[in-house]
Predicted model as a PDB file, atoms N, CA, C, CB and O in Angstrom, pLDDT in the B-factor column:
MODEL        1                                                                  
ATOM      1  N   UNK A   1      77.035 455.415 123.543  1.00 51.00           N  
ATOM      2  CA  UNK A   1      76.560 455.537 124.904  1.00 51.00           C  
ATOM      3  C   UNK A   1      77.121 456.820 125.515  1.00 51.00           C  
ATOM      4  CB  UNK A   1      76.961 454.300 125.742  1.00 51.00           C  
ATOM      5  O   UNK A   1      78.198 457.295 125.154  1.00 51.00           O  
ATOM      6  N   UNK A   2      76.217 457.446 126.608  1.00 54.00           N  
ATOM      7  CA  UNK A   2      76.363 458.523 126.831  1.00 54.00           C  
ATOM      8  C   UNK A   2      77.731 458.117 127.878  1.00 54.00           C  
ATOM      9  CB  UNK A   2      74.997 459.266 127.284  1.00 54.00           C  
ATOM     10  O   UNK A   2      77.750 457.001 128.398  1.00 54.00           O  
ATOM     11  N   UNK A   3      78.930 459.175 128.151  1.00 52.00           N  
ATOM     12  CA  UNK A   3      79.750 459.492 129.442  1.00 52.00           C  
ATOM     13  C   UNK A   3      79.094 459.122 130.663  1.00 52.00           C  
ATOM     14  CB  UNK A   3      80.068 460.949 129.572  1.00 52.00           C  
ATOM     15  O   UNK A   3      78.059 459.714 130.969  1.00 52.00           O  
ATOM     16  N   UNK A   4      79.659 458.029 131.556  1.00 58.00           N  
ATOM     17  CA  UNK A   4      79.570 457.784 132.528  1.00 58.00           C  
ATOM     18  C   UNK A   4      80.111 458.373 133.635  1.00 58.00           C  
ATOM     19  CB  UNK A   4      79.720 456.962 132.435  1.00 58.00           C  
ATOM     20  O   UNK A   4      81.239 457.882 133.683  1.00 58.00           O  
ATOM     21  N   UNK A   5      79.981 459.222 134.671  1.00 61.00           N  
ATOM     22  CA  UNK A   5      80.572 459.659 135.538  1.00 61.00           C  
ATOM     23  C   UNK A   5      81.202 458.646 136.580  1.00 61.00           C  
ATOM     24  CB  UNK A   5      79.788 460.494 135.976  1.00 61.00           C  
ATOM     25  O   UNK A   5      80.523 458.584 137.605  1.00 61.00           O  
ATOM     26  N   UNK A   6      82.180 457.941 136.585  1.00 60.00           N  
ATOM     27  CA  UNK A   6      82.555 457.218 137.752  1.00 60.00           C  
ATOM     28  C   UNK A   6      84.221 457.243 137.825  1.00 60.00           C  
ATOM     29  CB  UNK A   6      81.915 455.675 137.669  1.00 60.00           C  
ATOM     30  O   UNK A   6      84.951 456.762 136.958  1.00 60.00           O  
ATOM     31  N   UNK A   7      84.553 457.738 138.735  1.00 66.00           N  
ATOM     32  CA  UNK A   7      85.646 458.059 138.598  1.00 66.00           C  
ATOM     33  C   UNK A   7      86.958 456.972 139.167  1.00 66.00           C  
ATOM     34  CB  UNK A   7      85.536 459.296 139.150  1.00 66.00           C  
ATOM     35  O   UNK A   7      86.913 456.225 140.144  1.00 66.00           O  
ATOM     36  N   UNK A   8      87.988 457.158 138.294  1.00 62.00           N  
ATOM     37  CA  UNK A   8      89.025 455.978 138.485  1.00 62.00           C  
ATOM     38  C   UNK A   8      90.076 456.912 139.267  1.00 62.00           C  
ATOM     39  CB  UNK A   8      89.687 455.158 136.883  1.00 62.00           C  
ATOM     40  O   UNK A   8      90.458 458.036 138.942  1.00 62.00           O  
ATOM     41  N   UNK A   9      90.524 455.960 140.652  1.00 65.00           N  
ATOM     42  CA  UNK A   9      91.433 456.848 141.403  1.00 65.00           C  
ATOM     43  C   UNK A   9      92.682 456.028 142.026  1.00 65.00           C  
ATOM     44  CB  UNK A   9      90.593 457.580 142.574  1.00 65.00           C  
ATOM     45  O   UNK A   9      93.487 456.455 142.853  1.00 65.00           O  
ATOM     46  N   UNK A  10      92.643 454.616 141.369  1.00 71.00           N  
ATOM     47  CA  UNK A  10      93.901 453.769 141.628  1.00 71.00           C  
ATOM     48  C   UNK A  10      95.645 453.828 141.090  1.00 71.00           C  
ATOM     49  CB  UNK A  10      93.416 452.600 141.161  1.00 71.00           C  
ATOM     50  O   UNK A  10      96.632 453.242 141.534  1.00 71.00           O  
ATOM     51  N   UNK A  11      95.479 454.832 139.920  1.00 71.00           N  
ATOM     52  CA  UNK A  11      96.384 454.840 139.221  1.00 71.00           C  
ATOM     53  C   UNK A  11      96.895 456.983 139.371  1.00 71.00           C  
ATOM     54  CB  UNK A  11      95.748 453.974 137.614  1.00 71.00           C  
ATOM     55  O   UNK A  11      97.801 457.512 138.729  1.00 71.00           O  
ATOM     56  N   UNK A  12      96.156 457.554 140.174  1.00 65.00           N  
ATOM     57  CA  UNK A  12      96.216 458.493 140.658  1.00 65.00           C  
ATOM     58  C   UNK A  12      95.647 459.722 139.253  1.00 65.00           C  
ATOM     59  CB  UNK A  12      97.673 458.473 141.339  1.00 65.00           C  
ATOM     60  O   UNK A  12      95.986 460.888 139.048  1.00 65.00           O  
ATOM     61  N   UNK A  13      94.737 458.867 138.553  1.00 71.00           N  
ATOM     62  CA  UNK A  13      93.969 459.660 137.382  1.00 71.00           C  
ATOM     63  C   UNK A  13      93.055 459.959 137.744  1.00 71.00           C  
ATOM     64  CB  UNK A  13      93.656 459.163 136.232  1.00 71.00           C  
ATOM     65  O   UNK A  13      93.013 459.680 138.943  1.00 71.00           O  
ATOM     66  N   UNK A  14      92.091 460.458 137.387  1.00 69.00           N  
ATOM     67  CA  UNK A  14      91.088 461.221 137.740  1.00 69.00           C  
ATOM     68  C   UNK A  14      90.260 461.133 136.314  1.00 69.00           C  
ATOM     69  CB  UNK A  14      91.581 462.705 138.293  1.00 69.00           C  
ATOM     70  O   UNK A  14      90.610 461.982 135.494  1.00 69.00           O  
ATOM     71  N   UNK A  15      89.533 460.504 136.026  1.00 72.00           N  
ATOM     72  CA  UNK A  15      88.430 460.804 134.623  1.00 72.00           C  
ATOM     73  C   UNK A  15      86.713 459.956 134.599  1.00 72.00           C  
ATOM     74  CB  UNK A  15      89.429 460.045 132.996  1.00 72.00           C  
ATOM     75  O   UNK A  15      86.004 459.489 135.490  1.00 72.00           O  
ATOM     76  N   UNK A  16      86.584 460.067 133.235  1.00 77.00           N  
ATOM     77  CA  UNK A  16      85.376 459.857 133.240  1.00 77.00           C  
ATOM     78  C   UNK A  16      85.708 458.432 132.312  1.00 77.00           C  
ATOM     79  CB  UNK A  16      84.392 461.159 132.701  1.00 77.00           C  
ATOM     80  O   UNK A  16      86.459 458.437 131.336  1.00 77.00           O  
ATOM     81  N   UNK A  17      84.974 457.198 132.839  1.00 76.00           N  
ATOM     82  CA  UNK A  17      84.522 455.612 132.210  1.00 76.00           C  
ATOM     83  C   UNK A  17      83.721 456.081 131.003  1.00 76.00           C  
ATOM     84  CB  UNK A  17      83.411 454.482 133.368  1.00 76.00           C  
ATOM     85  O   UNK A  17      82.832 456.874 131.314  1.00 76.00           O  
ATOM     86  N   UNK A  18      83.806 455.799 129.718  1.00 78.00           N  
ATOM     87  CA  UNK A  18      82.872 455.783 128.823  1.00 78.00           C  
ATOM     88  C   UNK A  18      81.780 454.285 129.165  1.00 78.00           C  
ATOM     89  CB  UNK A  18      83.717 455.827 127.325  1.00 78.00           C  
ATOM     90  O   UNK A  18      81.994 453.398 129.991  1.00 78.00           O  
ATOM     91  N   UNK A  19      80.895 454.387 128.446  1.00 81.00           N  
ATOM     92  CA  UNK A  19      80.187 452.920 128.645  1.00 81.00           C  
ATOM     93  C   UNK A  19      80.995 452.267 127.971  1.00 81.00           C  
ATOM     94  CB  UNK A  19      78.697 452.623 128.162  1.00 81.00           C  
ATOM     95  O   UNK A  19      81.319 451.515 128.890  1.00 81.00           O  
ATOM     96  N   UNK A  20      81.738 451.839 126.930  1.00 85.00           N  
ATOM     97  CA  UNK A  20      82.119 450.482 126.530  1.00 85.00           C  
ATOM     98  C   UNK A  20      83.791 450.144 127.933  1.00 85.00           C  
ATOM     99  CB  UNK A  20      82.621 450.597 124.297  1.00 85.00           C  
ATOM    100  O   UNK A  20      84.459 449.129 128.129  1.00 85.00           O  
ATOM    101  N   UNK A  21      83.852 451.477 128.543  1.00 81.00           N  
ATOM    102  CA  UNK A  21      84.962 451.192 129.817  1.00 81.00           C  
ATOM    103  C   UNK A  21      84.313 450.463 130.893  1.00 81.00           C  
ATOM    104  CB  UNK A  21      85.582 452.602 130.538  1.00 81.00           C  
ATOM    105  O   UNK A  21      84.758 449.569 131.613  1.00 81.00           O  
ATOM    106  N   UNK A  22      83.005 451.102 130.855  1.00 82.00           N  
ATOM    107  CA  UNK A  22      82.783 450.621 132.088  1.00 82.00           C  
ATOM    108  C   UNK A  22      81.775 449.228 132.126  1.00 82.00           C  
ATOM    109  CB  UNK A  22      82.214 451.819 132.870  1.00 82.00           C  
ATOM    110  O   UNK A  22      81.445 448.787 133.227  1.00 82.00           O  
ATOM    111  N   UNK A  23      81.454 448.775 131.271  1.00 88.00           N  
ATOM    112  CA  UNK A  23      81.182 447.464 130.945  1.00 88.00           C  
ATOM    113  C   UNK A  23      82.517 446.202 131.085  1.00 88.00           C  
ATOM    114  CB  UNK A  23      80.652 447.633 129.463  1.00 88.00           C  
ATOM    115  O   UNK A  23      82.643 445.115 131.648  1.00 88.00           O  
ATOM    116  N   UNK A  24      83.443 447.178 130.131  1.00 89.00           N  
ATOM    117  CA  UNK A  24      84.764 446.481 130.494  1.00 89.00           C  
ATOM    118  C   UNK A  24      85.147 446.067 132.402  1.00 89.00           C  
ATOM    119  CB  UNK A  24      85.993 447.697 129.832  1.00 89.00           C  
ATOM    120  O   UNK A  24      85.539 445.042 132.958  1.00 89.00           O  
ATOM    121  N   UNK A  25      84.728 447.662 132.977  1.00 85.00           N  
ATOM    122  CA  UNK A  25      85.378 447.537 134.214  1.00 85.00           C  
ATOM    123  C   UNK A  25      84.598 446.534 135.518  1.00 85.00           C  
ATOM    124  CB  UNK A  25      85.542 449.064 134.648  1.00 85.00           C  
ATOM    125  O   UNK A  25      84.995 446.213 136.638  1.00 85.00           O  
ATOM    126  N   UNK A  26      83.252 446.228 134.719  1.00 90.00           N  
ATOM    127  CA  UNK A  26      82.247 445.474 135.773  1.00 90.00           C  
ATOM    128  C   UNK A  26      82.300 444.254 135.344  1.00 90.00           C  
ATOM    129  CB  UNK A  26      80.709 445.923 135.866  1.00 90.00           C  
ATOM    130  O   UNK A  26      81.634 443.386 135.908  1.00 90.00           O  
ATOM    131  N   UNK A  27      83.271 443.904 134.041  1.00 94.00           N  
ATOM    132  CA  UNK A  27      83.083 443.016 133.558  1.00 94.00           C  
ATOM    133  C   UNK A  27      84.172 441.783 134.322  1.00 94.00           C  
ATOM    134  CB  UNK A  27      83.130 443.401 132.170  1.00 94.00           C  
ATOM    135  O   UNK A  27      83.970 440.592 134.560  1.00 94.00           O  
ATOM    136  N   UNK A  28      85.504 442.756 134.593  1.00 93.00           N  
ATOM    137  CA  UNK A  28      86.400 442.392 135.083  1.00 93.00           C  
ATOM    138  C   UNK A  28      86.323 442.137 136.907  1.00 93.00           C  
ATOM    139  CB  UNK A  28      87.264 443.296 134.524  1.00 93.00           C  
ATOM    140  O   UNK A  28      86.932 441.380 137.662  1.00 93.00           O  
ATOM    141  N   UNK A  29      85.420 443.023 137.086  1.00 92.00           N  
ATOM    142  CA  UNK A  29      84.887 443.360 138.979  1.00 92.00           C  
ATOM    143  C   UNK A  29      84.217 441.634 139.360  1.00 92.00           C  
ATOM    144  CB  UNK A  29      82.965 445.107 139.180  1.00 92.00           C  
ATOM    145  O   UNK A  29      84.458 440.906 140.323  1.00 92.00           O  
ATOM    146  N   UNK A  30      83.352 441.424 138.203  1.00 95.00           N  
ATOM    147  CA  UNK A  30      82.587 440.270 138.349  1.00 95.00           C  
ATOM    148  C   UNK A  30      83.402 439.381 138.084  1.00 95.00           C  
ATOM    149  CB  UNK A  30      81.460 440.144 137.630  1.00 95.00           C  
ATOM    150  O   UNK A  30      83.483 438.596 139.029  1.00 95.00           O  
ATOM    151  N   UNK A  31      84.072 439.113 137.221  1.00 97.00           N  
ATOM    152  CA  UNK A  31      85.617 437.737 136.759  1.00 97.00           C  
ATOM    153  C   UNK A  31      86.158 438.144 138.488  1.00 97.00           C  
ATOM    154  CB  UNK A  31      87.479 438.438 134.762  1.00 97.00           C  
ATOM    155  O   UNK A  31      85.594 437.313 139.199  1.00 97.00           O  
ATOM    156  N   UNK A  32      86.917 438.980 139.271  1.00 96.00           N  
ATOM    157  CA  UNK A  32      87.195 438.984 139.845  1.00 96.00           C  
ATOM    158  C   UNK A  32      86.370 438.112 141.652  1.00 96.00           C  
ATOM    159  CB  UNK A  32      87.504 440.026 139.334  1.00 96.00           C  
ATOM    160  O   UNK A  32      86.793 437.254 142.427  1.00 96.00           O  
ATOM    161  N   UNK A  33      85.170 438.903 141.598  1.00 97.00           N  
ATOM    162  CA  UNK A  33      84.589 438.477 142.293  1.00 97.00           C  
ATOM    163  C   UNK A  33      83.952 436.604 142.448  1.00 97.00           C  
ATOM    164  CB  UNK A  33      83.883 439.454 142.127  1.00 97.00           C  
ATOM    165  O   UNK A  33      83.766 435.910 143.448  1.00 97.00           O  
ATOM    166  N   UNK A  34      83.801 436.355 141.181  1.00 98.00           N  
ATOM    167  CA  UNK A  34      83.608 434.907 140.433  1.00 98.00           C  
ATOM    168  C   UNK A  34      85.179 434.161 141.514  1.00 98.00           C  
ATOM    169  CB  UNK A  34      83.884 435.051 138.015  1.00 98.00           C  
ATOM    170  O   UNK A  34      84.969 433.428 142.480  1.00 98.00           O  
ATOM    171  N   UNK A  35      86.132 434.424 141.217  1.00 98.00           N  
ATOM    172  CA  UNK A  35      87.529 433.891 141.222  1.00 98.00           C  
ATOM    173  C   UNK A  35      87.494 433.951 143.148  1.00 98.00           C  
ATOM    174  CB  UNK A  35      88.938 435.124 140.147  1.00 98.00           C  
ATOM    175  O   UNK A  35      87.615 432.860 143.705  1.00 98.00           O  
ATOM    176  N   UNK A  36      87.348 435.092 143.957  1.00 98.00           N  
ATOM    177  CA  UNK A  36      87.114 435.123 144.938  1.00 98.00           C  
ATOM    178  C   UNK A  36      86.038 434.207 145.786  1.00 98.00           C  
ATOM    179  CB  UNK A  36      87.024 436.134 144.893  1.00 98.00           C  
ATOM    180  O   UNK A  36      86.080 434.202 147.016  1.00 98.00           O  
ATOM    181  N   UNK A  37      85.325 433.637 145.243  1.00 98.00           N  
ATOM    182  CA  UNK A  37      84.302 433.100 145.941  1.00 98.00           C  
ATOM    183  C   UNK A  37      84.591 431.475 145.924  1.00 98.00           C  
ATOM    184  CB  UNK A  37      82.897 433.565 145.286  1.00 98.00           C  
ATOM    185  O   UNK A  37      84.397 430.619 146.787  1.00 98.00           O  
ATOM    186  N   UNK A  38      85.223 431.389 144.373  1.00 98.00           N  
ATOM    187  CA  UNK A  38      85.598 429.778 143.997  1.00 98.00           C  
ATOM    188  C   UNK A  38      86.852 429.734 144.974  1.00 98.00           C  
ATOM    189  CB  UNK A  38      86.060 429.376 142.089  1.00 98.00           C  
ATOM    190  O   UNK A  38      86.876 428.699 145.640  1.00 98.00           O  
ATOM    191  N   UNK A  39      87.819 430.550 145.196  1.00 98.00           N  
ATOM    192  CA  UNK A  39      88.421 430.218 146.687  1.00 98.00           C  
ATOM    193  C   UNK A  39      88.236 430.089 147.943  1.00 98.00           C  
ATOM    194  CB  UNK A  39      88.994 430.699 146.937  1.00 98.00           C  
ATOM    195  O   UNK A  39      88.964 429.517 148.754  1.00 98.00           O  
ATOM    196  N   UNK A  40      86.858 430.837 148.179  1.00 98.00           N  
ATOM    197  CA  UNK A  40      86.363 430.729 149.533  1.00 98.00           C  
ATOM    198  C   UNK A  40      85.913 429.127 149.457  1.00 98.00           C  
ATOM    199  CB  UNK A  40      85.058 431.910 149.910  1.00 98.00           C  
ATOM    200  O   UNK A  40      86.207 428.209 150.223  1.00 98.00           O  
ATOM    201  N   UNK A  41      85.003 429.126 148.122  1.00 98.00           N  
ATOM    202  CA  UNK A  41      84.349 427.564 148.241  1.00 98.00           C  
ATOM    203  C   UNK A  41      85.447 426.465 148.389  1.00 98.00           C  
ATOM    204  CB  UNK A  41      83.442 427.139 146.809  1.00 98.00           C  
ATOM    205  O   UNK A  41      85.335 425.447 149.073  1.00 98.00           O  
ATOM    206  N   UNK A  42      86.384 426.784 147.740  1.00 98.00           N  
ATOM    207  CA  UNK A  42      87.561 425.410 147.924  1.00 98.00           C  
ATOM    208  C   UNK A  42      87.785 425.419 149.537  1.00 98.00           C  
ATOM    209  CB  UNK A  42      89.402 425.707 146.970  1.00 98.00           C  
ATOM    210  O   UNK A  42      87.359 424.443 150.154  1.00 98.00           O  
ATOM    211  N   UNK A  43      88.399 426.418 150.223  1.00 98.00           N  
ATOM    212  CA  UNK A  43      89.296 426.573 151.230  1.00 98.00           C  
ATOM    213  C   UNK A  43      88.163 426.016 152.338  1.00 98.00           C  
ATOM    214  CB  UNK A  43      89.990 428.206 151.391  1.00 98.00           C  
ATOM    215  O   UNK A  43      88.501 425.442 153.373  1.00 98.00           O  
ATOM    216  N   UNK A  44      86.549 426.316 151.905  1.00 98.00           N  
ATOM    217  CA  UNK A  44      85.656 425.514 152.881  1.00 98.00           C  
ATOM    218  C   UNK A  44      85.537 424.133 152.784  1.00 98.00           C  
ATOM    219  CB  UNK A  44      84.381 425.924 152.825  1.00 98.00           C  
ATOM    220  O   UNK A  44      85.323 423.274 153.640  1.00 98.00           O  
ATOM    221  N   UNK A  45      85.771 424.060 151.221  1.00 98.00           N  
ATOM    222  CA  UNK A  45      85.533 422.228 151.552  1.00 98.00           C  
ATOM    223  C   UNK A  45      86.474 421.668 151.592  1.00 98.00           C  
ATOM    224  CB  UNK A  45      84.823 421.304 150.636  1.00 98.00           C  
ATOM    225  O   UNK A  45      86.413 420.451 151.417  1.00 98.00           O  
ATOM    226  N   UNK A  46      88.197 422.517 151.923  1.00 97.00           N  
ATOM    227  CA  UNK A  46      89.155 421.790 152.188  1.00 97.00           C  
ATOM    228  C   UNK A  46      89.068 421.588 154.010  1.00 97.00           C  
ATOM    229  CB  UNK A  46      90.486 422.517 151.503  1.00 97.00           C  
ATOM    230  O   UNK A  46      89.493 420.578 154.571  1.00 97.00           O  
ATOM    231  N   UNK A  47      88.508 422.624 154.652  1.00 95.00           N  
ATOM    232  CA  UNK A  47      88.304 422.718 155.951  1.00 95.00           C  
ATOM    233  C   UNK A  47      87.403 421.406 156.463  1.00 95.00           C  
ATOM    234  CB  UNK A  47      87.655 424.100 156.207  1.00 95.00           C  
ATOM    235  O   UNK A  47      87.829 420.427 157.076  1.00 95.00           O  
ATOM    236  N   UNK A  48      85.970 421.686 156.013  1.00 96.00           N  
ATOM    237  CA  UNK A  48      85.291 419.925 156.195  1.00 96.00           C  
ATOM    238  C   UNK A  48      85.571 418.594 155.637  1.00 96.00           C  
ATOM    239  CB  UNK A  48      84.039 419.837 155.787  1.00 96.00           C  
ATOM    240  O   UNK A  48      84.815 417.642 155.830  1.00 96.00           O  
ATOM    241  N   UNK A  49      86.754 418.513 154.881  1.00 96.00           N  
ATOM    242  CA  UNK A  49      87.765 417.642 154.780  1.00 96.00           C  
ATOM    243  C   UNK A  49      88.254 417.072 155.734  1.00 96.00           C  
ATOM    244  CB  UNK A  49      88.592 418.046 154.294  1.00 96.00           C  
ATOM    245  O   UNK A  49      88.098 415.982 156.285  1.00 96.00           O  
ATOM    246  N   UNK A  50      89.073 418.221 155.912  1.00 93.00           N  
ATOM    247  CA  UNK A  50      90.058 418.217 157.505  1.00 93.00           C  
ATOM    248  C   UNK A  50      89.125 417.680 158.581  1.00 93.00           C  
ATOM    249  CB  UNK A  50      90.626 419.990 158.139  1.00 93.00           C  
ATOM    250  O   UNK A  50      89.298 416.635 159.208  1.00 93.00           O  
ATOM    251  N   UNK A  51      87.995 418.633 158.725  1.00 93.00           N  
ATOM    252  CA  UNK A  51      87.013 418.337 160.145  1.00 93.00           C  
ATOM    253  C   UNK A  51      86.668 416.670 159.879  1.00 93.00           C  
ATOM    254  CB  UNK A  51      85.216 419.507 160.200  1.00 93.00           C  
ATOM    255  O   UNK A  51      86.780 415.966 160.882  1.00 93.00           O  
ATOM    256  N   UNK A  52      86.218 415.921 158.477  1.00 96.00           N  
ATOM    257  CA  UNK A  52      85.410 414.737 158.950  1.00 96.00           C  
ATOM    258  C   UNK A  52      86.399 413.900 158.488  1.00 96.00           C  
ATOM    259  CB  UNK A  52      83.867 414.463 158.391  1.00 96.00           C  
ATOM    260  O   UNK A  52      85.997 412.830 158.031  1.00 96.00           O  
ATOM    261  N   UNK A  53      87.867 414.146 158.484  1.00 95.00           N  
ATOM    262  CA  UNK A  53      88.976 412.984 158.539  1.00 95.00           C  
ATOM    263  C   UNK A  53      89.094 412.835 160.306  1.00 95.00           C  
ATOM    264  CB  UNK A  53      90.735 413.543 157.631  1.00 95.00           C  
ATOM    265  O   UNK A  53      89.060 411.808 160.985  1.00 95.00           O  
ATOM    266  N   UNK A  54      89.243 414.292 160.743  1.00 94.00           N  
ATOM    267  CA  UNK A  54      89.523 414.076 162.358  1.00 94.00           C  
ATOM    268  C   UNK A  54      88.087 413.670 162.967  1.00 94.00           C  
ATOM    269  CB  UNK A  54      90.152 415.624 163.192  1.00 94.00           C  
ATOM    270  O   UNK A  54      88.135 412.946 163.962  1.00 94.00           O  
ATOM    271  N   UNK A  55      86.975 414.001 162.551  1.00 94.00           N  
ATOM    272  CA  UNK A  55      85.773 413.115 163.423  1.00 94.00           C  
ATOM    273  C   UNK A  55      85.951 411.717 163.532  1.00 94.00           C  
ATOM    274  CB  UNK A  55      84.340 413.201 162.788  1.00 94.00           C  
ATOM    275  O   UNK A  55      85.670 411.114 164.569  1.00 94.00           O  
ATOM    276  N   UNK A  56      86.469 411.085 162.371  1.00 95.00           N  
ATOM    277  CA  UNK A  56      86.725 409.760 161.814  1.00 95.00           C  
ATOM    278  C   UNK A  56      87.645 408.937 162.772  1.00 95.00           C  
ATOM    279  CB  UNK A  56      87.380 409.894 160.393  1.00 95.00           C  
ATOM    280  O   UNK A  56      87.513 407.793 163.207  1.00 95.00           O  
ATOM    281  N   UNK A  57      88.490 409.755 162.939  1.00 93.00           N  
ATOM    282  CA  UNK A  57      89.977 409.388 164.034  1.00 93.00           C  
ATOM    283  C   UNK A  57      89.122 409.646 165.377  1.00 93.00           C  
ATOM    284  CB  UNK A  57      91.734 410.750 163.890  1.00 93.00           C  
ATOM    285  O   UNK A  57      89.386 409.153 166.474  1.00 93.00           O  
ATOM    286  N   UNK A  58      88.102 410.467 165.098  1.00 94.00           N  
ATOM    287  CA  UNK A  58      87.773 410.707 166.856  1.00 94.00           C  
ATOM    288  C   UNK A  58      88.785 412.131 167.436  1.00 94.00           C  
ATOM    289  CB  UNK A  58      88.417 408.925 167.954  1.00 94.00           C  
ATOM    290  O   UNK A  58      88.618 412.390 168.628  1.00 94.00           O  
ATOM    291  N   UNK A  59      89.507 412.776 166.886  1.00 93.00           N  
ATOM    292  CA  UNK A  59      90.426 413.532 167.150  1.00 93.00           C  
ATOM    293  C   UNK A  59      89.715 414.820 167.158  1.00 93.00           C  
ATOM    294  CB  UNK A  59      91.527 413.378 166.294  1.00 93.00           C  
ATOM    295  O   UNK A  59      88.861 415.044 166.301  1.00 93.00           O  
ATOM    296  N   UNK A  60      90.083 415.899 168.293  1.00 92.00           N  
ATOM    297  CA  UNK A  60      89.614 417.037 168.002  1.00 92.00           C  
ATOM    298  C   UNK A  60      90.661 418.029 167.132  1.00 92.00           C  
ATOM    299  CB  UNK A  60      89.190 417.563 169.273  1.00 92.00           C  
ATOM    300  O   UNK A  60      91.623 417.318 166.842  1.00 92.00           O  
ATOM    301  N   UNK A  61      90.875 419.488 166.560  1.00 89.00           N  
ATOM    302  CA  UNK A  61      91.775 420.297 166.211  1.00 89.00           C  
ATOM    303  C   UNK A  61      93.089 420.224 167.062  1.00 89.00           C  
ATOM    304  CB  UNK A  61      91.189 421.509 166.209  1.00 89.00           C  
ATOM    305  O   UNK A  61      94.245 420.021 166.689  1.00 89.00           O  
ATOM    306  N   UNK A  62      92.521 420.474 168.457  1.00 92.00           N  
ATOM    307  CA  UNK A  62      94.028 420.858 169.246  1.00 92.00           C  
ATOM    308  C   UNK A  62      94.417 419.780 169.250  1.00 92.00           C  
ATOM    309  CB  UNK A  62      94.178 421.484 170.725  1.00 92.00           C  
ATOM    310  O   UNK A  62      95.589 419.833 168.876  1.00 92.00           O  
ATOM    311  N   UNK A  63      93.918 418.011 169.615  1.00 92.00           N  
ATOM    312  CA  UNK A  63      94.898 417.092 169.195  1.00 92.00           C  
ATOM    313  C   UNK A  63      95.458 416.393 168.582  1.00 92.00           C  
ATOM    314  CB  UNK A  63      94.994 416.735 169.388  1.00 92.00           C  
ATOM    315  O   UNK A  63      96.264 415.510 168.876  1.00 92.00           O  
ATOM    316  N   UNK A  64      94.963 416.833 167.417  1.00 91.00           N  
ATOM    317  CA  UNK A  64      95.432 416.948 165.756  1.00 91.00           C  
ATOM    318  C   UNK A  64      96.878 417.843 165.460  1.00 91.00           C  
ATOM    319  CB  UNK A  64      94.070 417.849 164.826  1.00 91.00           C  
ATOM    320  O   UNK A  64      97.787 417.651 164.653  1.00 91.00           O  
ATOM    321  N   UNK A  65      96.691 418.739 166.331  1.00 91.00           N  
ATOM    322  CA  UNK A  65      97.648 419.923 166.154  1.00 91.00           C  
ATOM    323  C   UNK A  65      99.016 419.145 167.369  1.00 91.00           C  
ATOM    324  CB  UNK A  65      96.694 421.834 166.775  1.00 91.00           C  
ATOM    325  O   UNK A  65     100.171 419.046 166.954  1.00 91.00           O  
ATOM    326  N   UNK A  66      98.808 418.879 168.177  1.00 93.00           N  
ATOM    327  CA  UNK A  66      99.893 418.133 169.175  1.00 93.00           C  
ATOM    328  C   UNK A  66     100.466 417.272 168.565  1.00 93.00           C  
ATOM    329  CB  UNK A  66      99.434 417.457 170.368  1.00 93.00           C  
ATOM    330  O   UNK A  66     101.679 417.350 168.758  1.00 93.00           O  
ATOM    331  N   UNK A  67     100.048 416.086 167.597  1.00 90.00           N  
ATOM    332  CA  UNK A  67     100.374 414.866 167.333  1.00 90.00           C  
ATOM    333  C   UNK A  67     100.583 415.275 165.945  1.00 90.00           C  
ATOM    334  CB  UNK A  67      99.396 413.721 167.708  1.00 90.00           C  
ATOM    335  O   UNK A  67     100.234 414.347 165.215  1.00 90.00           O  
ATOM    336  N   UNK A  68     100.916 416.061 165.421  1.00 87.00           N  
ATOM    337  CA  UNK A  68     101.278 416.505 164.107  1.00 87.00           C  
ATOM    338  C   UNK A  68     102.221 417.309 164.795  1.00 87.00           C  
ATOM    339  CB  UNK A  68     100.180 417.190 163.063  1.00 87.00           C  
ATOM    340  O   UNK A  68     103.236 416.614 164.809  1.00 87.00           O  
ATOM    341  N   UNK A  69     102.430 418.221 165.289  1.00 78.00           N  
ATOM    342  CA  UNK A  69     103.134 419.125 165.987  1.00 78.00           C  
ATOM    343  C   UNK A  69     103.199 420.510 164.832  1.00 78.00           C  
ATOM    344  CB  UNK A  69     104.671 418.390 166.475  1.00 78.00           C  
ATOM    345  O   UNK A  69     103.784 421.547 165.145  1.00 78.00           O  
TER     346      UNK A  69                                                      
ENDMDL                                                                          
END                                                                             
């Protein structure tokens, strides 16, 4: 595969991704991004957790937050 121009500037190098790098590097962008989202999804359905235990009680946040302190 031909030289990819995309340049790496985290490690204060400066060069050129070959294609089997930069397959590597989108490969890892996407594992990354994958891993980011499965935390957003947890941390939301730990939130409507929270929300329909306190609907349940009848309780809003702030007096959830008083009586827990």
């Amino acid at each position: 595969m031909p030289t990819v121009k995309t340049f790496i500037n985290d490690t204060g190098t400066v060069g050129e991704l070959t294609g089997a790098e930069l397959e590597a590097f989108n490969a890892d962008r996407a594992q990354m991004q994958a891993e980011a989202q499965a935390e957003i999804d947890a941390q939301t359905a730990k939130l409507a957790a929270r929300k329909n235990v306190l609907n349940k009680l009848g309780l809003t946040t702030d007096e959830a937050a008083a009586l827990l302190g």
